[in-house]
C-alpha positions as CSV (number, residue, x, y, z in Angstrom):
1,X,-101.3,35.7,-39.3
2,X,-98.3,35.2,-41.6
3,X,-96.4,34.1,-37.8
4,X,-99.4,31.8,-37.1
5,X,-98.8,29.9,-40.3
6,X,-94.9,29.7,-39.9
7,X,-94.9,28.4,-36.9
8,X,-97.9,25.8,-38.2
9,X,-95.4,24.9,-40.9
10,X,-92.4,24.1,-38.4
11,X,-94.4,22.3,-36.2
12,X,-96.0,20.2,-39.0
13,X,-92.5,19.5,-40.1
14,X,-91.1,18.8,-36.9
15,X,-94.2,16.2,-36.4
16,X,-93.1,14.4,-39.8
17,X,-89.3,14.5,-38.9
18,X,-90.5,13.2,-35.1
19,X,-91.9,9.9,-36.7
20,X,-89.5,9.3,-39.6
21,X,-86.6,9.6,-37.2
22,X,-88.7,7.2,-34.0
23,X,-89.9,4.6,-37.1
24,X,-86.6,4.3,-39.0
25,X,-83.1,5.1,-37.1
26,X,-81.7,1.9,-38.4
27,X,-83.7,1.8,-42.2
28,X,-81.9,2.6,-45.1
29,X,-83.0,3.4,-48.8
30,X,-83.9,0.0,-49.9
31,X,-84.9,-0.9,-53.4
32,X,-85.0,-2.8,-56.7
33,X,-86.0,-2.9,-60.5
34,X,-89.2,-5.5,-60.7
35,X,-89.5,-5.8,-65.0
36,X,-91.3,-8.0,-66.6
37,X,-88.4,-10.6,-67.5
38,X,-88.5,-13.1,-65.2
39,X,-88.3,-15.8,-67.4
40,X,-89.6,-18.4,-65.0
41,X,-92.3,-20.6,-66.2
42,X,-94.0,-23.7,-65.7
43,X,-94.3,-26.1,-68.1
44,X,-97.2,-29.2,-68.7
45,X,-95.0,-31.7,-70.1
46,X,-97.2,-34.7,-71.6
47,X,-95.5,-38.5,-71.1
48,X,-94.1,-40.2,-73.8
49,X,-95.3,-43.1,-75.4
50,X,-92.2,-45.0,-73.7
51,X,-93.6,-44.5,-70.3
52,X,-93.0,-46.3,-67.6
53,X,-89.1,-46.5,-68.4
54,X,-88.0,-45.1,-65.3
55,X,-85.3,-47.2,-64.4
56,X,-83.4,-50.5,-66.1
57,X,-85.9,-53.1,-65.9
58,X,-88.8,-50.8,-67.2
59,X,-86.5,-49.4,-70.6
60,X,-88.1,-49.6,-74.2
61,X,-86.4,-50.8,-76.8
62,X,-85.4,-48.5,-79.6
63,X,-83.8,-50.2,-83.4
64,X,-80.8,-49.0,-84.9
65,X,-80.8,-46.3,-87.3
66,X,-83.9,-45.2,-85.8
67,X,-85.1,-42.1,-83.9
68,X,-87.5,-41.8,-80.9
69,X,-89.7,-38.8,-79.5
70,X,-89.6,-38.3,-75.7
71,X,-90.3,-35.8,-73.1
72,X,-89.3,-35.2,-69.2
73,X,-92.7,-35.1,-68.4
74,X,-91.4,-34.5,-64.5
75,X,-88.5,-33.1,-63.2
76,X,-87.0,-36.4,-61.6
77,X,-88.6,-37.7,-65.0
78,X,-85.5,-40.4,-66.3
79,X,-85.7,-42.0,-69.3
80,X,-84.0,-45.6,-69.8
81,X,-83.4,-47.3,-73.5
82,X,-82.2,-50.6,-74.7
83,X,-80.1,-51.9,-78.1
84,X,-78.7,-54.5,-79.4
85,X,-75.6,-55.1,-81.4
86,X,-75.2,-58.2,-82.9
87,X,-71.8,-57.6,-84.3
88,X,-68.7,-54.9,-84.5
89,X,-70.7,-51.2,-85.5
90,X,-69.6,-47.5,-85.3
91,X,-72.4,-45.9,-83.3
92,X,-73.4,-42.9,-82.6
93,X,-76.6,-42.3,-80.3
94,X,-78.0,-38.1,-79.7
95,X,-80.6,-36.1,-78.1
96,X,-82.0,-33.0,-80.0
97,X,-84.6,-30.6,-79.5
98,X,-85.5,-27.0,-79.8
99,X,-84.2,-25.8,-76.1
100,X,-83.0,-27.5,-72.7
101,X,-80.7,-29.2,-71.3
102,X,-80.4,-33.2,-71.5
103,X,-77.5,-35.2,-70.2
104,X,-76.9,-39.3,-71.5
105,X,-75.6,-42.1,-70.1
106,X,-74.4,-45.8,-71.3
107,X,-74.1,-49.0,-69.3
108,X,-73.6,-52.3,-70.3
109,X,-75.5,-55.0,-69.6
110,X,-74.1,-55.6,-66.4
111,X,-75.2,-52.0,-66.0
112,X,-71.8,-50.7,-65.5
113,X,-71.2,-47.2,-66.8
114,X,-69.7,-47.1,-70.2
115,X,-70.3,-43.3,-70.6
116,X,-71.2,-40.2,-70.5
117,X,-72.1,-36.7,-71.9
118,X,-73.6,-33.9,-71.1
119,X,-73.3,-30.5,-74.1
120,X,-71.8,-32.5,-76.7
121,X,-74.1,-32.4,-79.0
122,X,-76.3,-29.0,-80.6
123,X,-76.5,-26.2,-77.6
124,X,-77.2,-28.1,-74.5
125,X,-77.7,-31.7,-75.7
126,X,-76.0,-34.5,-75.6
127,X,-74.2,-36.9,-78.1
128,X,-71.5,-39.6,-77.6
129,X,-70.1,-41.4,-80.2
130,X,-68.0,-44.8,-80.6
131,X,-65.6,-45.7,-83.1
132,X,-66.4,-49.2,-82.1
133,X,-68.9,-51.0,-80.0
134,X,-68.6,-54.9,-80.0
135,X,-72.0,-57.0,-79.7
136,X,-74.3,-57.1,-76.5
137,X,-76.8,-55.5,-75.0
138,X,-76.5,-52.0,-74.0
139,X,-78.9,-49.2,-72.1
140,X,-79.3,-45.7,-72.6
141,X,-80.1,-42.9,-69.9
142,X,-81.2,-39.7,-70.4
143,X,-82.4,-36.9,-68.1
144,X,-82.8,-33.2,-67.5
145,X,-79.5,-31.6,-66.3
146,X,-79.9,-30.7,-62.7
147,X,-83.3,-32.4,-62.2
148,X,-85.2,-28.9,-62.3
149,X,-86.8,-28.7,-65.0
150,X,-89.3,-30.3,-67.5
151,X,-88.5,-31.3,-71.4
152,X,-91.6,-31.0,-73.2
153,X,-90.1,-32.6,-76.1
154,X,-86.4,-34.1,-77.3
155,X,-85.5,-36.5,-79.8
156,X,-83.1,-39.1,-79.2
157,X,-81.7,-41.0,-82.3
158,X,-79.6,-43.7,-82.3
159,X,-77.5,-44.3,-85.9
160,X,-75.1,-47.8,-86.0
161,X,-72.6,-48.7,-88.7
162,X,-72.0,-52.3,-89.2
163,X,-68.3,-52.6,-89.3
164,X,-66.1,-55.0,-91.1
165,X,-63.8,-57.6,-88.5
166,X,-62.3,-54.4,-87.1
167,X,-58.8,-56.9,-86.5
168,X,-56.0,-57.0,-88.8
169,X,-55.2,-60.7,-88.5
170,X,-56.6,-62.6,-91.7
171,X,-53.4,-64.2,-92.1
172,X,-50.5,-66.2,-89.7
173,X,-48.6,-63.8,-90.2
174,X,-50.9,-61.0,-89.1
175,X,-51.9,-63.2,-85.9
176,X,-53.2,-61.2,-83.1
177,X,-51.1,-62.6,-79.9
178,X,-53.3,-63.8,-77.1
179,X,-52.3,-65.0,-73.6
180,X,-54.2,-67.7,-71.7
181,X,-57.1,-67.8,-69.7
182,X,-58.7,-65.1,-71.5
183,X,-62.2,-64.3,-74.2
184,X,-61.5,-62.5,-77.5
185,X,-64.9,-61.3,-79.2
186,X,-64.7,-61.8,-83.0
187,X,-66.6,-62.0,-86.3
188,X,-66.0,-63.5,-89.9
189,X,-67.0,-60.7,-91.8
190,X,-67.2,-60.8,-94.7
191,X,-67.6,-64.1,-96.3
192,X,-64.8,-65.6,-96.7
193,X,-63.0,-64.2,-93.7
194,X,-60.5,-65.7,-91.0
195,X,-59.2,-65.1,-88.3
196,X,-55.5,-65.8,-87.2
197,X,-54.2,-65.8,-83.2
198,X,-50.7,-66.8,-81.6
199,X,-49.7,-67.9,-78.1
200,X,-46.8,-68.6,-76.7
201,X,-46.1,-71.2,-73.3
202,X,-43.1,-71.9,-72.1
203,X,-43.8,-74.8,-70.0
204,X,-46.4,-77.6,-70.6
205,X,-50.0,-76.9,-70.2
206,X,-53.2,-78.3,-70.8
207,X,-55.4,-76.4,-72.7
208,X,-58.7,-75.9,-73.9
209,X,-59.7,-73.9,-76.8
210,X,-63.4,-73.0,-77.7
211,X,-65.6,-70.7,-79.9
212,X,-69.3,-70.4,-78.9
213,X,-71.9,-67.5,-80.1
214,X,-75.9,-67.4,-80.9
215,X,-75.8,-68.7,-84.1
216,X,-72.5,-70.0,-86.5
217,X,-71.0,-72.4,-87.7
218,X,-67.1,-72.3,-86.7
219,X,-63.9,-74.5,-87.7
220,X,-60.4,-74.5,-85.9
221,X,-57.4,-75.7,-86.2
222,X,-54.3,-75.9,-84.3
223,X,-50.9,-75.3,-85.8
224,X,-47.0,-74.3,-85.6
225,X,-45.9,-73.3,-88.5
226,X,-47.0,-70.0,-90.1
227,X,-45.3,-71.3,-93.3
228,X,-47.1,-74.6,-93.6
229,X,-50.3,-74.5,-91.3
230,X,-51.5,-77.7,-93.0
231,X,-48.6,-80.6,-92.8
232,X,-47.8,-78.7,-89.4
233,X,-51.7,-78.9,-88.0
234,X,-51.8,-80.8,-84.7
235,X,-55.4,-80.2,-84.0
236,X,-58.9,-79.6,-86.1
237,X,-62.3,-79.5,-84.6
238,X,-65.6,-78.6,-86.7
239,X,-68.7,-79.4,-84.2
240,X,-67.1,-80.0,-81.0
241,X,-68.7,-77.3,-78.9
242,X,-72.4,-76.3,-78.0
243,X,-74.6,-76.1,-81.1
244,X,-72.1,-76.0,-84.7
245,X,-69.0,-74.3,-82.5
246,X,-65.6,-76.1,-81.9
247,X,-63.7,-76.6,-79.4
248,X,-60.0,-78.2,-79.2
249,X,-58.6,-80.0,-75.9
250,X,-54.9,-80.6,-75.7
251,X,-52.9,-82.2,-72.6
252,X,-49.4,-81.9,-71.8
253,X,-48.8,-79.5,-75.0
254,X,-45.1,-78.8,-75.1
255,X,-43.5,-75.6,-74.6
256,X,-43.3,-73.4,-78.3
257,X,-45.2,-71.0,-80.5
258,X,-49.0,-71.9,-81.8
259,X,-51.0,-70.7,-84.1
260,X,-54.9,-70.6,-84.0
261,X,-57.5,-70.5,-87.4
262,X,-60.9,-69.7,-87.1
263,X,-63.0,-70.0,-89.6
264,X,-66.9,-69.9,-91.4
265,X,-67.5,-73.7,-92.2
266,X,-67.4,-73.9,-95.9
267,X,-66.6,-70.2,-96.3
268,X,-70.3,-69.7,-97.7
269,X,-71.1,-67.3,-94.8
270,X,-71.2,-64.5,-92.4
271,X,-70.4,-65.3,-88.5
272,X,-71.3,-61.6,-87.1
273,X,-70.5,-62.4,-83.7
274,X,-68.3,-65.1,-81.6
275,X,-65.9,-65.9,-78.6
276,X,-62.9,-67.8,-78.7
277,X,-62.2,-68.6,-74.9
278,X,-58.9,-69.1,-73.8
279,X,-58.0,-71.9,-71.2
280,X,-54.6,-73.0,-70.0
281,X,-53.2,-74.7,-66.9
282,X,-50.3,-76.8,-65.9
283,X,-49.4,-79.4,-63.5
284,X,-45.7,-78.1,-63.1
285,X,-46.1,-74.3,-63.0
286,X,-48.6,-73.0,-59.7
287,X,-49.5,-69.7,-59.8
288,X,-48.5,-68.1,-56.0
289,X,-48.7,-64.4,-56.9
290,X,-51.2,-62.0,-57.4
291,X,-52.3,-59.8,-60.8
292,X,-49.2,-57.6,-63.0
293,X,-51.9,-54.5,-62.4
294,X,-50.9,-51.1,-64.1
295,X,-53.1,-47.8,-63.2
296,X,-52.7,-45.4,-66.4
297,X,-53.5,-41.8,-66.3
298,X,-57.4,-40.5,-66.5
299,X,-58.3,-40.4,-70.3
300,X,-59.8,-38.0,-71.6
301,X,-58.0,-34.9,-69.9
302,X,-59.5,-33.9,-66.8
303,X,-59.4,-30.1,-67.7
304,X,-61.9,-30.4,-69.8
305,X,-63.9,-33.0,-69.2
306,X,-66.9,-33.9,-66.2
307,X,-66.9,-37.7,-67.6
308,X,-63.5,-39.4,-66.6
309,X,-62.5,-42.8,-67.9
310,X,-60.1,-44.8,-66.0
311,X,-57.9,-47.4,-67.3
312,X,-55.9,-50.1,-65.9
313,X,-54.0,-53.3,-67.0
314,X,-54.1,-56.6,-65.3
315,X,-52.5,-59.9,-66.3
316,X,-51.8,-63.2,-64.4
317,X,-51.0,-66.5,-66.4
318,X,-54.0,-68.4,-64.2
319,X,-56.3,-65.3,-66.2
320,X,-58.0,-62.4,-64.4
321,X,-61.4,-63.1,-62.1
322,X,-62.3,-59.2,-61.4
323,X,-60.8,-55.6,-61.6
324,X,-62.1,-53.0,-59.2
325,X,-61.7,-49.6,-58.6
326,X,-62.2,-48.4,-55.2
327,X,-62.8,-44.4,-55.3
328,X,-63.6,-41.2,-52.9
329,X,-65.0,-38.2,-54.2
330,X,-64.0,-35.3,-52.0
331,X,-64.9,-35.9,-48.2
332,X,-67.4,-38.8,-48.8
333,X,-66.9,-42.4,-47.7
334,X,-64.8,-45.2,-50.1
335,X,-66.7,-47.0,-52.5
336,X,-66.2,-49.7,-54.6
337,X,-67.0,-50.6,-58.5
338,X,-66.4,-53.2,-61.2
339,X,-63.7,-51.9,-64.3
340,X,-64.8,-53.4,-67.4
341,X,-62.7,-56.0,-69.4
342,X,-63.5,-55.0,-72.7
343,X,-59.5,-55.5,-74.3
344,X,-58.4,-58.2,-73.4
345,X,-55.9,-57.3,-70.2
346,X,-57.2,-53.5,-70.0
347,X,-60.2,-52.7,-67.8
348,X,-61.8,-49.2,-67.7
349,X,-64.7,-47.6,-66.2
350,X,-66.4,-44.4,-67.2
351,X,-67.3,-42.2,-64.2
352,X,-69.0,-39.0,-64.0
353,X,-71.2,-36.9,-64.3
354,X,-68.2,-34.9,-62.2
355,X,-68.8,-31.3,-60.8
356,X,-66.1,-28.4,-61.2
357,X,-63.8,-28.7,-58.2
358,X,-64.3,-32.3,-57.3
359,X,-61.3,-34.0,-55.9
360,X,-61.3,-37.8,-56.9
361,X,-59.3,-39.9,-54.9
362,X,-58.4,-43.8,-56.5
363,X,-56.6,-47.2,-56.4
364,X,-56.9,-50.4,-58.2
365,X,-57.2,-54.3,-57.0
366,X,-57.4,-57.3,-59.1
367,X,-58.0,-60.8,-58.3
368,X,-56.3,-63.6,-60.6
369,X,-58.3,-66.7,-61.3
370,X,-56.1,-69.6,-59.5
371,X,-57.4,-71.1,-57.1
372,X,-56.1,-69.1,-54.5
373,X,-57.8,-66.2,-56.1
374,X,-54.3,-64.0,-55.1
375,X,-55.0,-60.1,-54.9
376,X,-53.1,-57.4,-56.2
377,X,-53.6,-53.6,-54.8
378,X,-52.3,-50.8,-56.6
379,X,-52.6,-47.7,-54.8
380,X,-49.6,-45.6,-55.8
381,X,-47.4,-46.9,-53.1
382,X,-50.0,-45.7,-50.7
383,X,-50.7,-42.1,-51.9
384,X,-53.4,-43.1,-54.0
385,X,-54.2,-41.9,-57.7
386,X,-56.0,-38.2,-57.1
387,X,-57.4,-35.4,-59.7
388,X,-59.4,-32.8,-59.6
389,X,-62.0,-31.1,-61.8
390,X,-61.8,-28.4,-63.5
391,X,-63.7,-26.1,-66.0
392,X,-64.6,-27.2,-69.4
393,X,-65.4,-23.9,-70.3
394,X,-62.2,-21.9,-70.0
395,X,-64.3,-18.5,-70.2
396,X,-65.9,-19.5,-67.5
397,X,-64.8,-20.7,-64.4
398,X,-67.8,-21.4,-63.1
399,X,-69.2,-23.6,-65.8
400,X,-71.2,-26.0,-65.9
401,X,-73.8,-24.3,-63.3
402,X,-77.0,-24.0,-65.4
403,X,-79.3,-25.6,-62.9
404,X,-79.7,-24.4,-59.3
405,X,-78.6,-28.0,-58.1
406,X,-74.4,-26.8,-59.5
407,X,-74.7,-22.9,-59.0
408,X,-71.0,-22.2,-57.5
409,X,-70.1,-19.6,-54.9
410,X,-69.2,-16.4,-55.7
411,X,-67.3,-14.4,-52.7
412,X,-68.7,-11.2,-51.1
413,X,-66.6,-7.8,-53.1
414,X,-65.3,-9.9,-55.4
415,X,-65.5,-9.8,-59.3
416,X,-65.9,-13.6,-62.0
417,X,-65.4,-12.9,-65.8
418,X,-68.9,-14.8,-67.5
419,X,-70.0,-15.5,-70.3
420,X,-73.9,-17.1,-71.7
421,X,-73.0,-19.6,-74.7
422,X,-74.5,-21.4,-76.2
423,X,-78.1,-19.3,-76.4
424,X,-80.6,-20.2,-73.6
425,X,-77.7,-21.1,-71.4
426,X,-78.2,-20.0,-67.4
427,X,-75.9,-19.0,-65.1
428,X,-76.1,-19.5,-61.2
429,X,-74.2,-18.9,-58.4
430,X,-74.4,-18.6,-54.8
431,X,-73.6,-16.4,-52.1
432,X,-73.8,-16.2,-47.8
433,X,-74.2,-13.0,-45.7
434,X,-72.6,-13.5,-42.1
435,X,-75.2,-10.3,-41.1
436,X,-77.3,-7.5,-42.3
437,X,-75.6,-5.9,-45.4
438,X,-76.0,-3.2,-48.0
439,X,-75.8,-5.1,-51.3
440,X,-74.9,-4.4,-55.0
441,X,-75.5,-7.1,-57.3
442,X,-74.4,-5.8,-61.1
443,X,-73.1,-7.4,-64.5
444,X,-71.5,-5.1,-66.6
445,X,-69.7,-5.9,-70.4
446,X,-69.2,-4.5,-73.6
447,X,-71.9,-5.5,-75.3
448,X,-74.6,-7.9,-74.2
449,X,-78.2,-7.5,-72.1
450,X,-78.8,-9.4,-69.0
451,X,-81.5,-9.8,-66.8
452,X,-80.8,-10.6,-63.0
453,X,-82.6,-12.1,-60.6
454,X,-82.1,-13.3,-56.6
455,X,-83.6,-16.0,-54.2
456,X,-83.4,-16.1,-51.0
457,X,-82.4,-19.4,-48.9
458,X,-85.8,-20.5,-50.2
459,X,-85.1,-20.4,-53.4
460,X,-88.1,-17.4,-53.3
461,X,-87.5,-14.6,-55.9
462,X,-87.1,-11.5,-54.4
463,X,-85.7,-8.8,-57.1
464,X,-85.5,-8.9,-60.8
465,X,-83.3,-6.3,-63.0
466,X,-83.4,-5.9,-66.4
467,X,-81.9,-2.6,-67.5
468,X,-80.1,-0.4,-64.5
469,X,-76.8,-1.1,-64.9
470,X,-74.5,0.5,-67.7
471,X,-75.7,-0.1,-71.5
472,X,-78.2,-2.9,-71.4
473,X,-76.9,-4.6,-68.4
474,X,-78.3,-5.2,-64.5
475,X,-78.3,-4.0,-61.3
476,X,-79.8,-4.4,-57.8
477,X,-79.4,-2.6,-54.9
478,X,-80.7,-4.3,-51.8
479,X,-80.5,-4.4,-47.9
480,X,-80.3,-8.0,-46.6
481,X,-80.2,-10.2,-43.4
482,X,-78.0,-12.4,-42.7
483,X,-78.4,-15.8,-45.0
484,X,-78.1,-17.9,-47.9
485,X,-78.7,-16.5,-51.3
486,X,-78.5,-17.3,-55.1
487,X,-78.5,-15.2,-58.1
488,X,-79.5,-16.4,-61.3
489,X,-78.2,-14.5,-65.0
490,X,-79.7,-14.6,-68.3
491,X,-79.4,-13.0,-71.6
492,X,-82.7,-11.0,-72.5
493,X,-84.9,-13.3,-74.5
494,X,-82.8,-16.3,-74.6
495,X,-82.0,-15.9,-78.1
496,X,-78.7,-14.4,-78.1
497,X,-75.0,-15.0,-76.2
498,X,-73.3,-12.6,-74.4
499,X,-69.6,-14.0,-75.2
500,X,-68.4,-12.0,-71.8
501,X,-69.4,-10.4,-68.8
502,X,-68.6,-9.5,-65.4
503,X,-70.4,-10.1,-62.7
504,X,-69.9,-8.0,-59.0
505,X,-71.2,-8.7,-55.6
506,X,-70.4,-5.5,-53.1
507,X,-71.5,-5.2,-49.6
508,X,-71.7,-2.2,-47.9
509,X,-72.3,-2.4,-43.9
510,X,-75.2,-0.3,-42.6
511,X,-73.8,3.0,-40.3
512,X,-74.6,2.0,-36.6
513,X,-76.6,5.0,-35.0
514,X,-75.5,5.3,-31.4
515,X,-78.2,5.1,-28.8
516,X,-77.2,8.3,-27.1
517,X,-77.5,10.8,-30.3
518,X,-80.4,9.0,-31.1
519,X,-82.1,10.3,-27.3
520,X,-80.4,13.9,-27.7
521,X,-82.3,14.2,-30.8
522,X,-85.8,13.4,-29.5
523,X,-85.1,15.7,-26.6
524,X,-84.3,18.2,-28.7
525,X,-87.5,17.6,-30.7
526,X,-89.6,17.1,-27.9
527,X,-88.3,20.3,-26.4
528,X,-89.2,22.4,-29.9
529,X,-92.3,21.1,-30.2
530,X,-93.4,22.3,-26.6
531,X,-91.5,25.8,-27.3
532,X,-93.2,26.1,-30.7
533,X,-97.1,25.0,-28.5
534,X,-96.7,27.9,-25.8
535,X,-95.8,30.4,-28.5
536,X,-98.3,29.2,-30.6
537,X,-100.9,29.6,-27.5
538,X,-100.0,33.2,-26.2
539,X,-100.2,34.2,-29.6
540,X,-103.4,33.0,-29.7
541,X,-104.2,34.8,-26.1
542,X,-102.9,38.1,-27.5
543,X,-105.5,37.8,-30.6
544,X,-107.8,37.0,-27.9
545,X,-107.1,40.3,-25.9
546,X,-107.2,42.4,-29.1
């Protein structure tokens, strides 16, 4: 009996081993840690009281000094804003909120981009500020970073400064030089305030000189010397232009050095803002070249910086008609935009938002204003003007990838030094299997907890780790086809940073079994199984006989 049961246990083990080895020659251990910390959730943000303001015709007001609540109710949810400035003010204009991740724009009214920002303000929200912002009309844009996500609730505030005439010019000898053919915004603030200029010709011109604004009343005169701007006054105009402005037409004015005075009619009030405009022409000197253009060097730094503002110079005595910058971002096609004139002969342009790694490719063309409307290209005597972007985050080199729309690549066996700051941030990045692997996906510090988690090409989750690496960091072991996939890090509740960590992805390829050993084995198998039935049998014949 104690034969009958040995040979019951072999063949029993043999039948297990038979359809483990026919099920799963090419299988291998394949696993991961499923935890409750996928942090994923879906949120029911309610519109604001702003809606619709989806785009520049649809934006909502908001006052100075004032402070607005909002929401992303959707994830391609934009908000636009409008303000006014009717004179010279400081500004500053912020988003704020409890969590998430809002990035702000600025355009003019033109709807040229001023600026932009996307973490400088608290944690992930954004703040821009200006020294100086001269009258008009301005909008504001705001969004989620990345598009992926909801904002149940920001603030966005905007705070302005009125600011005294910002110009140093209240006397003729502090007169702020001019050329022709140009605007210069001003104001007479406070009373009692005026306003000096200088230009200087060196043939004669004819020339027209004019101050207009929405509401003022503005005096000028014309003089020569800074000394004695009375006896030497060869012009004065009180009402001459639309509404109470003045305006001042001179022919044939000799060659020499003039002096401009602008100033409040009586003294008795505030002008907040104006425009003097600049004409000048002549019938001896024509104009038969294009714009003096100079490109300077992006400002701020491109290291650490995703909003770029570029700056040129362009001058012409018949004045300036339109700066453009023509620009290709990495591969793409060339495309064209409007710089802003916004002093006097320099013209800038805000671009962005820029990702890590983009290569921006530039020139510069100008048009004068004669009648031949001459061009001027400056393209680096045909190399172009070229930067690329790097990190702001010089821990990270990855940054700014806290949305699945910017998660970088990270290569296969290879190690990136990390970190999660501010608290709540998110780190993604992406990776491609040519073929079936054996993966192993682990952060690892000396002090921090993260949670991991991976999509596949779908963006589908398909492991989560908390705990399984070393100390409180993450690990996941995996076998995977061939594909795109992206991993996604956080710190363990969001409410902490982990102020470094590494981050490994290690492939392992899976041991080919050869058909032939595979065949010897279920012969052999086969052929114990069938030895193990007869003796099985006569050993049930002899029991039989007994």
């Amino acid at each position: 009996m104690g034969r009958t049961k040995e040979l019951y246990t072999i063949l029993l083990a043999l039948f297990l081993l038979y359809a483990i080895t026919t099920t799963s020659f090419q299988s291998s251990l394949t696993f991961s840690f499923i935890d409750s910390s996928d942090t994923t959730h879906e949120i029911m943000a309610t519109p604001d009281s702003y809606e619709d303001d989806n785009d520049f015709t649809s934006a909502k007001n908001i006052s100075l000094n004032s402070l607005q609540e909002r929401s992303i109710s959707t994830i391609d949810d934009v908000d636009y804003v409008m303000f006014t400035l009717d004179s010279f003010y400081s500004i500053e204009i912020e988003t704020t909120g409890t969590s998430y991740d809002t990035r702000l724009w600025v355009f003019d009214y033109k709807h040229n981009q001023i600026a932009f920002d996307d973490d400088g303000g608290t944690n992930k929200f954004s703040k821009l500020s200006f020294d100086i912002f001269k009258a008009g009309h301005y909008f504001i844009k705001i969004d989620e970073f990345g598009n992926d996500d909801e904002i149940e609730n920001y603030n966005l505030t905007l705070s302005a400064t009125l600011i005294v005439d910002p110009y140093v010019d209240d006397t003729p000898y502090d007169s702020y030089f001019i050329i022709l053919n140009y605007n210069y915004e001003r104001s007479l603030y406070p009373v009692g305030d005026h306003d000096y200029f200088t230009f200087t010709i060196f043939i004669e011109y004819n020339i027209t000189l004019e101050t207009t604004g929405t509401s003022g009343d503005t005096v000028m005169s014309l003089f020569t010397d800074p000394e004695d701007e009375v006896t030497s006054e060869i012009a004065y105009n009180d009402d001459g232009g639309v509404d109470q402005f003045s305006k001042i037409i001179l022919t044939n004015l000799p060659p020499g050095v003039y002096y401009i005075k602008i100033w409040k009619f009586q003294d008795n009030d505030v002008v907040l803002n104006y425009t003097l405009h600049t004409t000048g022409t002549s019938d001896y000197g024509v104009d038969l070249e294009g714009p003096e253009v100079n490109v300077f060097a992006p400002f701020p730094s491109t290291s650490s910086s995703s909003e770029i503002i570029l700056t040129a110079s362009a001058t012409d005595p018949s004045g300036i008609d339109s700066v453009q910058v023509h620009y290709k971002l990495n591969d793409a096609s060339w495309k064209t935009i409007d710089m802003i004139n916004d002093m006097v002969v320099y013209y800038g342009i805000c671009i962005g938002p820029l990702e890590v790694g983009d290569n921006y490719t530039y020139y510069v063309t100008a048009y004068d204003n004669s009648a031949a409307n001459f061009l001027t290209t400056e393209d680096n005597s045909g190399l172009y003007y070229n930067f690329i972007v790097s990190s702001k985050d010089i821990s990270d080199p990855l940054e700014k990838d806290d949305s699945l729309n910017y998660a970088r690549s990270i290569d296969i066996n290879s190690t990136i030094e990390r970190r999660i700051f501010p608290v709540g941030e998110v780190d993604y990045c992406t990776f491609n299997l040519a073929e079936e692997y054996n993966i192993v996906i682990e952060t690892s510090g000396t002090s921090g907890d993260t949670v991991l988690f991976l999509y596949d090409e779908n963006l589908t989750l398909i492991a989560v780790n908390d705990n399984s690496g070393v100390d409180s960091f993450s690990k996941i072991i995996l076998t995977l086809e061939s594909g795109n996939y992206t991993i996604r890090i956080v710190e363990n509740g969001d409410d902490d940073v982990i102020n470094h960590y590494s981050i490994s992805l290690t492939v392992y390829e899976i041991p080919e079994i050869h058909e032939f050993t595979i065949q010897l084995s279920l012969s052999l198998i086969l052929i114990v199984i069938i030895s193990t039935f007869f003796i099985l049998k006569n050993d049930w014949k002899r029991k039989m006989k007994k």
